[in-house]
C-alpha positions in Angstrom: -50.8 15.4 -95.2 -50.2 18.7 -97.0 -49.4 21.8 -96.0 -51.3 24.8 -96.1 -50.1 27.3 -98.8 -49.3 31.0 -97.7 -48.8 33.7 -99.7 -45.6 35.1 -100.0 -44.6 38.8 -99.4 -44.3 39.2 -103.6 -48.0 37.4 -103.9 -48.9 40.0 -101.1 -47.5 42.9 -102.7 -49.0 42.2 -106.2 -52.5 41.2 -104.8 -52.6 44.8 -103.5 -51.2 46.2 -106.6 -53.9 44.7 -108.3 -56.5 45.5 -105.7 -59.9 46.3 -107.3 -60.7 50.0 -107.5 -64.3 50.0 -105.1 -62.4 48.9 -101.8 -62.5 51.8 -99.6 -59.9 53.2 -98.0 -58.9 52.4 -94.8 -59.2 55.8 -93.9 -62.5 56.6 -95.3 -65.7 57.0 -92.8 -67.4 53.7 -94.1 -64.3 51.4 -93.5 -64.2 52.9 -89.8 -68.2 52.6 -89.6 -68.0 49.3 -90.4 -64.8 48.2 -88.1 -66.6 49.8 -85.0 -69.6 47.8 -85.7 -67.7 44.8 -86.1 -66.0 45.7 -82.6 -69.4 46.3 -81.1 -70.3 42.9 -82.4 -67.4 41.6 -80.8 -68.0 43.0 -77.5 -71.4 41.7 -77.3 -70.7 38.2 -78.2 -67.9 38.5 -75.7 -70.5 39.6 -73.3 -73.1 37.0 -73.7 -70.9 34.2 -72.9 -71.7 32.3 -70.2 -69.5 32.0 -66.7 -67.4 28.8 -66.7 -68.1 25.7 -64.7 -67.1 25.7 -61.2 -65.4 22.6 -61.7 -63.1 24.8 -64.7 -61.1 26.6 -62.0 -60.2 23.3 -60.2 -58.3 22.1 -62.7 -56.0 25.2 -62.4 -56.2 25.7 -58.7 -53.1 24.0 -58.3 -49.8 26.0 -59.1 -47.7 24.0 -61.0 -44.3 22.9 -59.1 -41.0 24.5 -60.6 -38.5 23.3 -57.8 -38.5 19.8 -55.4 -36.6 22.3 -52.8 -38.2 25.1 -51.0 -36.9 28.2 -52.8 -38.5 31.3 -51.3 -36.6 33.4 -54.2 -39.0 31.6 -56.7 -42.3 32.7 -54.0 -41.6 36.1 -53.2 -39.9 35.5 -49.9 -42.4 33.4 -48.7 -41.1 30.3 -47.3 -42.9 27.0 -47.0 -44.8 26.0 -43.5 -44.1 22.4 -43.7 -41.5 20.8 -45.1 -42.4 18.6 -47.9 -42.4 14.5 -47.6 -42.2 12.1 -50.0 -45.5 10.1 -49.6 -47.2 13.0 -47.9 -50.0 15.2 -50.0 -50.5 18.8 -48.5 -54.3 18.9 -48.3 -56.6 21.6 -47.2 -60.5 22.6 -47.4 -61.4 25.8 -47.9 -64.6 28.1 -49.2 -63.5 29.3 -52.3 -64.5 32.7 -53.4 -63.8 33.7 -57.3 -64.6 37.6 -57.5 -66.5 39.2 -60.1 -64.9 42.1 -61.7 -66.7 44.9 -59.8 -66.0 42.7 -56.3 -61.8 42.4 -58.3 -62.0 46.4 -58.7 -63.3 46.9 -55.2 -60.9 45.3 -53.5 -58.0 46.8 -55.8 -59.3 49.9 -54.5 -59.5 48.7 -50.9 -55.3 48.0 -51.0 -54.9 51.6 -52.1 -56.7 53.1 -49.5 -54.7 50.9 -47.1 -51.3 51.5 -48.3 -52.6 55.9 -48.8 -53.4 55.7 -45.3 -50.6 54.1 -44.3 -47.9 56.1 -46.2 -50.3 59.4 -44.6 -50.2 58.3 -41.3 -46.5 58.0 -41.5 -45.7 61.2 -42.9 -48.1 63.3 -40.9 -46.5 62.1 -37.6 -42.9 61.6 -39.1 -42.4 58.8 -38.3 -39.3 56.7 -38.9 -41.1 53.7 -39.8 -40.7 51.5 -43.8 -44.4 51.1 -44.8 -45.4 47.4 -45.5 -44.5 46.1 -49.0 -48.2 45.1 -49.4 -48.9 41.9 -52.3 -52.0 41.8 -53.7 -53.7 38.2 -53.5 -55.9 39.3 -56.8 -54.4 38.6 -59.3 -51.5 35.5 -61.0 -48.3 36.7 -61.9 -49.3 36.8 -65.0 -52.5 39.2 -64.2 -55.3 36.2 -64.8 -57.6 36.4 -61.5 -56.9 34.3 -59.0 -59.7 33.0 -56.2 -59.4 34.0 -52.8 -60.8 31.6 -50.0 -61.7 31.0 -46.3 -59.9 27.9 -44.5 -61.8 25.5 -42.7 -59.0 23.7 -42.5 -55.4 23.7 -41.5 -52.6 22.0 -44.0 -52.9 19.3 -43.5 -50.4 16.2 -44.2 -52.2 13.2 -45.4 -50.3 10.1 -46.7 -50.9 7.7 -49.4 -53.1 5.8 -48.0 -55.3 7.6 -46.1 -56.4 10.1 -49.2 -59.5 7.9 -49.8 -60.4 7.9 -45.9 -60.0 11.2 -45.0 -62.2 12.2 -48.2 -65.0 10.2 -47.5 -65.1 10.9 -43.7 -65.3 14.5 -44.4 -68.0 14.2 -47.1 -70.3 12.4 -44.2 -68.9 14.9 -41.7 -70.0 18.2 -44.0 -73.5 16.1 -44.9 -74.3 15.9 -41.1 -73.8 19.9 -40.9 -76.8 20.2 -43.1 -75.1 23.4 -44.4 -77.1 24.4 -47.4 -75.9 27.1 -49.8 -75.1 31.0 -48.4 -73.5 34.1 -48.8 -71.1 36.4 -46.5 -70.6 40.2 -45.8 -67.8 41.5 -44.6 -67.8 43.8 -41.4 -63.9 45.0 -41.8 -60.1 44.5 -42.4 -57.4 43.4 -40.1 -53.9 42.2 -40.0 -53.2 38.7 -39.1 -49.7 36.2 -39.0 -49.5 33.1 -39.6 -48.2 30.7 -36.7 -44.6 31.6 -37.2 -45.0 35.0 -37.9 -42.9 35.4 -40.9 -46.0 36.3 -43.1 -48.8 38.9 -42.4 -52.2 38.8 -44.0 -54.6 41.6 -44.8 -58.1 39.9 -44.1 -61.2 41.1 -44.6 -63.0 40.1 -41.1 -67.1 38.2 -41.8 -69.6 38.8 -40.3 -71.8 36.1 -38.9 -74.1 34.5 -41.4 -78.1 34.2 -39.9 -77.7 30.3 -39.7 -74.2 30.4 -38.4 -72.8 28.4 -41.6 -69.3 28.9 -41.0 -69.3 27.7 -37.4 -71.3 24.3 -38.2 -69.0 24.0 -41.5 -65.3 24.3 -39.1 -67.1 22.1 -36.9 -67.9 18.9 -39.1 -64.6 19.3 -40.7 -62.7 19.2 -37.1 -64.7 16.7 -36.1 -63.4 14.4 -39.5 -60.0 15.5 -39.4 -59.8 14.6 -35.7 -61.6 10.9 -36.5 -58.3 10.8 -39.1 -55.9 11.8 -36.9 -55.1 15.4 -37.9 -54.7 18.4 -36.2 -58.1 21.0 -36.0 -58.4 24.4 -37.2 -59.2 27.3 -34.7 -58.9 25.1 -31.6 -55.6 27.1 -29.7 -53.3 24.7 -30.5 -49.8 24.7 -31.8 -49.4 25.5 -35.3 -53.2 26.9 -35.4 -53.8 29.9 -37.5 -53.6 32.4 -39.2 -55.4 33.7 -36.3 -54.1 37.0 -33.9 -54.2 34.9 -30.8 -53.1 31.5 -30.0 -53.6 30.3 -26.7 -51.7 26.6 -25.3 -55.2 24.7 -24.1 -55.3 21.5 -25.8 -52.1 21.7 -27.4 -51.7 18.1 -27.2 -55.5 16.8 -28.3 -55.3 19.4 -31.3 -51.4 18.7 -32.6 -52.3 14.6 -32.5 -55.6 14.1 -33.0 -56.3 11.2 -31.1 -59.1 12.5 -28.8 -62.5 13.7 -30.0 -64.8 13.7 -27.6 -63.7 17.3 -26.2 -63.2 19.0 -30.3 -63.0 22.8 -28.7 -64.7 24.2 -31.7 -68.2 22.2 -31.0 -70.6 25.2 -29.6 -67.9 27.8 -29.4 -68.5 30.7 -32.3 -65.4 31.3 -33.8 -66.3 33.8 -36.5 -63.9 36.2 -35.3 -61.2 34.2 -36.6 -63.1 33.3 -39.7 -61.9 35.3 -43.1 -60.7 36.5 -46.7 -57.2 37.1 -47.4 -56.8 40.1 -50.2 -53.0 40.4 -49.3 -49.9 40.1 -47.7 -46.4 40.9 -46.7 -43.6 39.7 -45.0 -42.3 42.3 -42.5 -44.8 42.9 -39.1 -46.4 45.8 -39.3 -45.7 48.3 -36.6 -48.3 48.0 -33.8 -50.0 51.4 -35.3 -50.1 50.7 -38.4 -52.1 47.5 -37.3 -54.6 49.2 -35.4 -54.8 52.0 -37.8 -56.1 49.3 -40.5 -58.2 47.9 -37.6 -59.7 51.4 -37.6 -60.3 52.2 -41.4 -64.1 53.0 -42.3 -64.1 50.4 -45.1 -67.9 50.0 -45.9 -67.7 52.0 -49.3 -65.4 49.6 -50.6 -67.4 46.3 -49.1 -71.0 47.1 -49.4 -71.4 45.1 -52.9 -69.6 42.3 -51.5 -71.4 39.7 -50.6 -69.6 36.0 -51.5 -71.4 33.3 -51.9 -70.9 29.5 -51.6 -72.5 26.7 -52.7 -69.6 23.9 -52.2 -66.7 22.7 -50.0 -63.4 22.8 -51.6 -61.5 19.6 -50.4 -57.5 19.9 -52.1 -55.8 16.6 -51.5 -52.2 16.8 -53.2 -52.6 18.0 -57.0 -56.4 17.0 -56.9 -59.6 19.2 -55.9 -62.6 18.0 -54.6 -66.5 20.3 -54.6 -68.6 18.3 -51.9 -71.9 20.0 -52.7 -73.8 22.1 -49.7 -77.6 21.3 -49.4 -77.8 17.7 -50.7 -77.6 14.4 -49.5 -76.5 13.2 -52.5 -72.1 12.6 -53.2 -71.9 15.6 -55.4 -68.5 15.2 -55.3 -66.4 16.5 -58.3 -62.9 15.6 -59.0 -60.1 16.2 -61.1 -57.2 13.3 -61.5 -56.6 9.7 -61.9 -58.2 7.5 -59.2 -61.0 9.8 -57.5 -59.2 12.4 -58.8 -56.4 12.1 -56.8 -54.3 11.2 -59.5 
């Protein structure tokens, strides 16, 4: 195969030399005309491209793994929840929410207004107090957008073997909900840990859709992760959360699984517990400075918000899963070797 012939810097510099006398200048108001129409062009081409395919981001929603230990240098501080076990595959189904770039810009603003407040609060009564070393969830370290989501879910540990189960007891599960496509607006922020209580979220807090969605949705996907043998999300048990309270009732149904009869979620509306991380930090913030964010008159900043959904996210190891709202049929999408869990 041959190579493709460049010019050399010589072959460059005499093509120049011998440039032909009716090019315009670079400077002159033609050659800018021209390269400010081609820009325009540009722009507009960029601009009628259509959004990517849903199933685009799945195949990047998992981060790629740079250490088989947990290493909470290479995360920020943050340290991993569950240990990680050979033949286990960290799985977890969320709503996923990929914000325009108005809804990106809103919320960029939101985290300054928290972290103003915060730093005014804290000089106007000197107090002695660090402010919170706030991270964005927005954006990848490498400042590509990121998609922000609401759990359904806890993590959940499913082995080998039972990937292929638990997916197909949750697609029935979610079909029974009869869930059809909605959207979400947010009523304010709040902090909440997770279970241990080394990590603090900045949420935005959801207000309860008209057909109460969200509560039907956690409720078919307790009900299959209980059939399977897995813990339930939102139920008071141990390891529940992110959530601000946790109370002991049920601690043994929820942590094992094995009863399903009494799933505490069936009837109960959880949609205070419901919601969209935007940030986070590791240090508690003092008890103020909670209710102070609690407090904050955020409608300016969430009015255009309004998320909507249209699929289940189902992440089983390195593999995502969209189980379709508002059909009977699979609708399943997936990424990977055998049903995508590769």
């Amino acid at each position: 195969m041959s190579l493709v012939l460049y010019p050399d810097s010589d072959q460059e510099d005499e093509d120049t030399h011998h440039a032909p006398s009716n090019v315009q200048p670079a400077s002159s108001p033609e050659r800018k005309a021209d390269a400010l129409g081609a820009r325009s062009v540009k722009r507009k081409r960029s601009a009628d491209l259509p959004p990517l395919p849903a199933a685009f981001h799945n195949l990047y929603s998992v981060n790629a793994r740079i250490s088989t230990s947990d290493d909470p240098s290479l995360h920020g501080g943050r340290k991993r929840a569950v240990p990680h076990v050979q033949g286990n595959w960290p799985s977890h189904v969320f709503l996923e929410w990929v914000p325009s770039q108005p809804e990106s810009q809103a919320l960029r603003r939101l985290i300054d207004q928290v972290e103003a407040s915060i730093k005014h609060d804290i000089d106007a009564k000197n107090k002695s107090l660090q402010a919170p070393d706030i991270v964005p969830s927005l954006l990848s370290p490498l400042g590509t957008p990121l998609p922000l989501h609401i759990s359904l879910s806890r993590t959940l540990q499913i082995k080998t073997d039972n990937r292929e189960p638990f997916l197909d007891t949750l697609i029935a599960s979610i079909r029974t909900s009869m869930v059809k496509p909605f959207s979400l607006r947010v009523s304010k922020l709040k902090w909440v840990p997770n279970f241990e209580r080394n990590r603090w979220f900045l949420v935005l807090v959801l207000q309860k859709p008209p057909q109460n969605e969200l509560n039907r949705l956690l409720d078919s996907c307790n009900q299959a992760t209980c059939q399977t043998g897995h813990p339930g999300l939102y139920v008071g048990g141990r390891g529940d959360g992110p959530m601000p309270h946790n109370t002991a009732h049920n601690q043994s149904n929820s942590l094992t699984g094995k009863s399903c009869d009494n799933t505490p979620t069936n009837g109960v509306d959880r949609t205070e517990n419901f919601h969209v991380s935007v940030a986070w930090n590791l240090a508690e913030p003092d008890a103020d400075l909670i209710q102070l964010v609690e407090d904050l008159d955020v409608s300016k900043y969430v009015a255009t918000l309004q998320p909507a959904f249209d699929a289940v996210k189902v992440k089983i190891g390195n593999s995502v899963h969209d189980v379709n709202l508002g059909t009977r049929k699979s609708g399943l999408g997936t990424t990977g070797g055998l049903l995508g869990l590769g």
